[in-house]
C-alpha positions as MATLAB code, in Angstrom:
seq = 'XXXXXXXXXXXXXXXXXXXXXXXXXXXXXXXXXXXXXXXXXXXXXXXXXXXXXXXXXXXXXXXXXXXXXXXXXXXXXXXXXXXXXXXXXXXXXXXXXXXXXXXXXXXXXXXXXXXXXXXXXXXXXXXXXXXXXXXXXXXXXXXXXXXXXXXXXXXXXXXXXXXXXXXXXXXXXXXXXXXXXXXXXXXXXXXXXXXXXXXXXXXXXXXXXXXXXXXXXXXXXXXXXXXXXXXXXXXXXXXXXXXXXXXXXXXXXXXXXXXXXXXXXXXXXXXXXXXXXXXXXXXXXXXXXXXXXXX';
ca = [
      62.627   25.407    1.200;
      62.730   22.497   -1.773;
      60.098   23.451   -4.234;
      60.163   20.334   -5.547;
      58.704   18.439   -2.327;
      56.317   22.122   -1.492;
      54.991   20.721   -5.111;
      54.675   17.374   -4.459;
      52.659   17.799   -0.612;
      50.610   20.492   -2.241;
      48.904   18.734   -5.243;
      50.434   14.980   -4.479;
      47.680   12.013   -4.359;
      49.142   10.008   -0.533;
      48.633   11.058    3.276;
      51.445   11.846    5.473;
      53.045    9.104    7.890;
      53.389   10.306   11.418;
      56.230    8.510   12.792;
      57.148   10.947   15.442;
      55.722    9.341   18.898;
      58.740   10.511   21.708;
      58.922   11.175   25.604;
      56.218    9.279   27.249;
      54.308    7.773   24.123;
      57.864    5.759   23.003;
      56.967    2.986   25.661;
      53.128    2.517   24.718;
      54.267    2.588   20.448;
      57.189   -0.268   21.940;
      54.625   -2.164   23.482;
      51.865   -2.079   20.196;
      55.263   -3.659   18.714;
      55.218   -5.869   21.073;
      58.211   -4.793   22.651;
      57.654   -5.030   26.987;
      59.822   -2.174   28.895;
      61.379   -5.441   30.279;
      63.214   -5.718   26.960;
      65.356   -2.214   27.297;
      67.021   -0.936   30.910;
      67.872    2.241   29.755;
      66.658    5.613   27.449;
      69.168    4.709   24.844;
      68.236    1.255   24.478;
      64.700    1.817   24.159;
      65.190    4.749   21.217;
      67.158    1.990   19.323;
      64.330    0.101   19.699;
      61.757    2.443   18.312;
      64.645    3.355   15.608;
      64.218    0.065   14.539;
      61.222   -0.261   14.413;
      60.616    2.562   12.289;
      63.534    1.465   10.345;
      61.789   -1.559    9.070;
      58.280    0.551    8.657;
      60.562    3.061    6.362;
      62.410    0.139    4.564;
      59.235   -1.871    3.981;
      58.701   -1.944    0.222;
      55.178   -1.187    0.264;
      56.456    2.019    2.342;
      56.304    3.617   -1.217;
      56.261    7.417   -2.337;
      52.747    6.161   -4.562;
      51.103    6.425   -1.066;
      52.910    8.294    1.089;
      53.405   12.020    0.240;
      55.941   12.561    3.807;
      56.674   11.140    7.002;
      56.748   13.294   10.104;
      60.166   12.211   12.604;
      60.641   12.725   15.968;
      64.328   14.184   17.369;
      65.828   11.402   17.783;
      65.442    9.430   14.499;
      66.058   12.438   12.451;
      69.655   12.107   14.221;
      70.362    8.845   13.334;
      70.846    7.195   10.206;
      69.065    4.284    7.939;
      71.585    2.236    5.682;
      74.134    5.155    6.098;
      72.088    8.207    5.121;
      70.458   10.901    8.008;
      66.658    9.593    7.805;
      65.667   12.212    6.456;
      68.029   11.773    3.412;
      67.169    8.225    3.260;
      63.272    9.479    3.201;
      63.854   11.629    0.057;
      66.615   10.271   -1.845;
      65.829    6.403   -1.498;
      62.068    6.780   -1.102;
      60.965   10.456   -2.700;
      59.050   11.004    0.326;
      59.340   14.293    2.186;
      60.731   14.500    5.538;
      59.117   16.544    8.676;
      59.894   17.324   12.081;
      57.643   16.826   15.369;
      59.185   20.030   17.316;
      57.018   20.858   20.136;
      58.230   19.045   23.953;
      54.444   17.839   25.062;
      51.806   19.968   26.627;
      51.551   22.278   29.310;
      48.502   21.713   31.899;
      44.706   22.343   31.381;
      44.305   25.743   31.210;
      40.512   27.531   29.685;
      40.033   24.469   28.137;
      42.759   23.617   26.308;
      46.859   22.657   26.615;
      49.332   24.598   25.168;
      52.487   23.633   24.200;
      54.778   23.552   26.594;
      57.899   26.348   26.188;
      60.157   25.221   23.304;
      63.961   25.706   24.850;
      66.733   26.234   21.989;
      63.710   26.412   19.413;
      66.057   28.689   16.835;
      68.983   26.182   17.403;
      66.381   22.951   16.202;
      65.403   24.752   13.636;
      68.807   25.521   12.292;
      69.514   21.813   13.042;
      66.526   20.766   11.142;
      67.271   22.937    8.124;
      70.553   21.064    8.315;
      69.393   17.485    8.062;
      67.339   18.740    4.872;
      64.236   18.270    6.998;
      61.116   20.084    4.367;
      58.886   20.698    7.620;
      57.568   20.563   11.241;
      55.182   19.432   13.331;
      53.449   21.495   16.631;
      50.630   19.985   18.584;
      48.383   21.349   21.041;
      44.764   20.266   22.587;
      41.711   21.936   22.777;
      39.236   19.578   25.211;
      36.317   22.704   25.653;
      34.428   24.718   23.580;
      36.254   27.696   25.676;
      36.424   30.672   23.433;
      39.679   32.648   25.695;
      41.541   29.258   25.601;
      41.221   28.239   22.329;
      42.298   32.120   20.720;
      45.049   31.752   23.342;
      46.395   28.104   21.748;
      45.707   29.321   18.022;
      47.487   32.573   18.783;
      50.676   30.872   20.079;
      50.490   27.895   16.996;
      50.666   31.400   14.783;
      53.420   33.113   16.985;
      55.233   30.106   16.331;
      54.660   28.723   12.837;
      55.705   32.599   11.702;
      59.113   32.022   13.045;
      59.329   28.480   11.745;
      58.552   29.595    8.154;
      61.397   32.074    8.629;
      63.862   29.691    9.381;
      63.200   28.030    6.007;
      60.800   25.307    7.420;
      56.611   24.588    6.525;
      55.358   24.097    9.869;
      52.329   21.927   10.301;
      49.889   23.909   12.809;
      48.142   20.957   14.569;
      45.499   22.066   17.142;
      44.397   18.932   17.971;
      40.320   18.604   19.146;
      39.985   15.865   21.664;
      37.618   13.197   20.086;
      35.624   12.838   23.218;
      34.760   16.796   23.940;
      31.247   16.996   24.537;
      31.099   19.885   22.838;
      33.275   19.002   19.882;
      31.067   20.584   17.197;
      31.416   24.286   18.808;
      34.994   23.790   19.648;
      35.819   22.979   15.961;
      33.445   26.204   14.428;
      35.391   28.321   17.188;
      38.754   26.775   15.542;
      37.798   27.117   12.267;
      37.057   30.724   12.902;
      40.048   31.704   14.663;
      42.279   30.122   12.377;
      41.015   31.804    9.819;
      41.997   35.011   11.329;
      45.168   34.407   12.068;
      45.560   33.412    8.337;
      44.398   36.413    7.531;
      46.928   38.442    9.116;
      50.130   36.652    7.803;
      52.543   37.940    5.550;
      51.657   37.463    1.536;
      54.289   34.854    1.315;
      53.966   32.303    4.517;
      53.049   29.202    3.831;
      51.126   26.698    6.771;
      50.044   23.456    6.790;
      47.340   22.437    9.171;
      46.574   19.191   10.762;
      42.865   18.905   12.312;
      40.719   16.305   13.753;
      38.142   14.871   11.674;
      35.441   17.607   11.987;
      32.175   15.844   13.060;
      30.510   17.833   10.228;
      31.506   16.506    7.260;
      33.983   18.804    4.740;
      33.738   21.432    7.803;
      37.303   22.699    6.761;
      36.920   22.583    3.317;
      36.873   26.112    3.126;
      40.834   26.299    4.704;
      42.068   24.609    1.812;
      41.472   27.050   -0.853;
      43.458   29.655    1.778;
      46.416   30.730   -0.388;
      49.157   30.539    2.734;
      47.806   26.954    3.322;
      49.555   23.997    1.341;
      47.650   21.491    2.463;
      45.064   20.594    5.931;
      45.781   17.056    6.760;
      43.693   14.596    9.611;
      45.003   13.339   12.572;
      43.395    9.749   13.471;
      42.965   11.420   17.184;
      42.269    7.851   19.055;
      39.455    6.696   16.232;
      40.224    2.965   15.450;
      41.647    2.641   12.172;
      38.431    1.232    9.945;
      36.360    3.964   12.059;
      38.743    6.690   11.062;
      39.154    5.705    7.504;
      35.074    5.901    7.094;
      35.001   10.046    8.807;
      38.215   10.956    6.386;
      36.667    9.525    3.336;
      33.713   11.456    3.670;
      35.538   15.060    3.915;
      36.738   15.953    0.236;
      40.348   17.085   -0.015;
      41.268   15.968    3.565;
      43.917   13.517    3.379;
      45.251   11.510    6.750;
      48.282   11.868    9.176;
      47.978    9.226   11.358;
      50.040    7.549   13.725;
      48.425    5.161   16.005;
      46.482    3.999   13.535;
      49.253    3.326   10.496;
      51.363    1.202   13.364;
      47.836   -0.652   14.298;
      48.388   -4.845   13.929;
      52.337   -4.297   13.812;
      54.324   -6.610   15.783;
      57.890   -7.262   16.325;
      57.685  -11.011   16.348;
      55.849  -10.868   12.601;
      58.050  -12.395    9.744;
      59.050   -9.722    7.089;
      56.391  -10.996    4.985;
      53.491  -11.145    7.604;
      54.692   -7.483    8.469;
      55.124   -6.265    4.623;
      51.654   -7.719    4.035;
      50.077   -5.784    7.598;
      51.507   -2.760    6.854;
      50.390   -2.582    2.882;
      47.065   -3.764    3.811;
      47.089   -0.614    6.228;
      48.686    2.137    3.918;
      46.401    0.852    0.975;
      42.847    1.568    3.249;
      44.206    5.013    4.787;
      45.377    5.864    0.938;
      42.206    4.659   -0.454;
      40.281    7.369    2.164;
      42.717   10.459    1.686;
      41.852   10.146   -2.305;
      38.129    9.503   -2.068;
];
């Protein structure tokens, strides 16, 4: 683990750039861009496409470490390269910004509520890969849609089965269990999270270290409490389908939550923008989520 960048997500002013949409989500992030699946035949050509197009997010000069604490990759673009350096590399040595790793392969079906993650094949061999590509982190999501109290220990119980061996391969994992936006009962699904989570924190060994990444509680500074947890560096929001202005508004008003979105950083980014029309989109967008993780 590199203290330096454990320092620098721990007590650094930014959010954290999720750049890590793969599998099925790769054609809808292509076609945001702009991008139709008429433009690529194959699997290859279409993960060139998205390389690129998180090449020239990454390259963007107003993709700057004075707003961005880290950037969270998918498999794929960890492997290849930006101006001759692993991503990555290019991430911490061109850009000081800290490098993670999206992990899990999707979810599993509805099950008491919620969707695990589906079974992670050759987990101990991605790790070692990731450790390898000086990646700092990784990233694990999983969805609870009902207040179900069996499903929801079940999915917090395997994030913490999980995240232990992660932090023993030399990785930070980022626990995400994600609460759908449109639960009904989202408000007793997040105080059963909150509550679970907690003791599972309260079991680990003195020195683990977690991040977590939560939907925007619907009662403001809800999670506050997790952030003064001594294994937890840092509990970080996921935009979780909110619009961007809409999302901005619910993270500003939770102290000490800062964002990890995805959808939202790419919103109003197009492929057929000039470098300047796209520089000026994308620093209009990383100044408002910026401004709301340091309200």
């Amino acid at each position: 683990m590199n203290n330096e960048q454990l320092e620098r997500i721990r007590v650094g002013q930014g959010f954290i750039a999720a750049l890590d949409q793969s599998g099925g989500s790769t054609p809808q992030a292509l076609l945001r861009y702009g991008i139709q699946e008429s433009g690529y035949s194959n699997e290859e050509e279409m993960y060139k496409l998205v390389h690129d197009m998180r090449t020239r997010i990454i390259t963007c000069p107003v993709f700057d470490s004075k707003y961005i604490l880290g950037a969270i990759l998918f498999e794929n673009t960890m492997n290849r390269t930006i101006d001759g350096l692993y991503t990555a590399d290019y991430l911490w040595e061109k850009k000081g910004i800290v490098p993670f790793l999206k992990i899990d392969e999707g979810l599993a079906g509805l099950e008491n509520g919620v969707q695990l993650m589906k079974p992670m094949a050759g987990l101990d061999e991605r790790l070692a890969q990731a450790v390898d590509k000086n990646i700092f982190g990784t990233k694990m999501r999983s969805v609870i849609k009902e207040a179900n109290s069996a499903g929801i220990r079940s999915l917090v119980e395997q994030q913490f089965d999980l995240a232990k061996r992660i932090f023993a391969a030399g990785l930070v994992p980022i626990v995400e269990p994600e609460v759908d936006i449109n639960s009904t009962d989202k408000v007793e699904s997040e105080s059963l999270l909150k509550e679970m989570i907690l003791e599972q924190l309260s079991r680990l060994e003195s020195n683990v270290k977690i991040m977590l990444k939560l939907t925007i509680p619907s009662v403001d500074n809800f999670y506050e409490d997790l952030m003064g947890n001594p294994h937890v560096v840092r509990v970080v929001a996921l935009s979780g389908g909110y619009e961007m202005e809409d999302a901005n508004a619910r993270l500003a008003r939770n102290r000490g939550l800062i964002a990890s979105f995805s959808r939202a950083l790419a919103e109003g980014l197009t492929s057929e923008q000039t470098d300047s029309q796209f520089e000026e989109r994308l620093g209009d967008t990383i100044q408002s989520i910026f401004q709301a993780s340091i309200t």
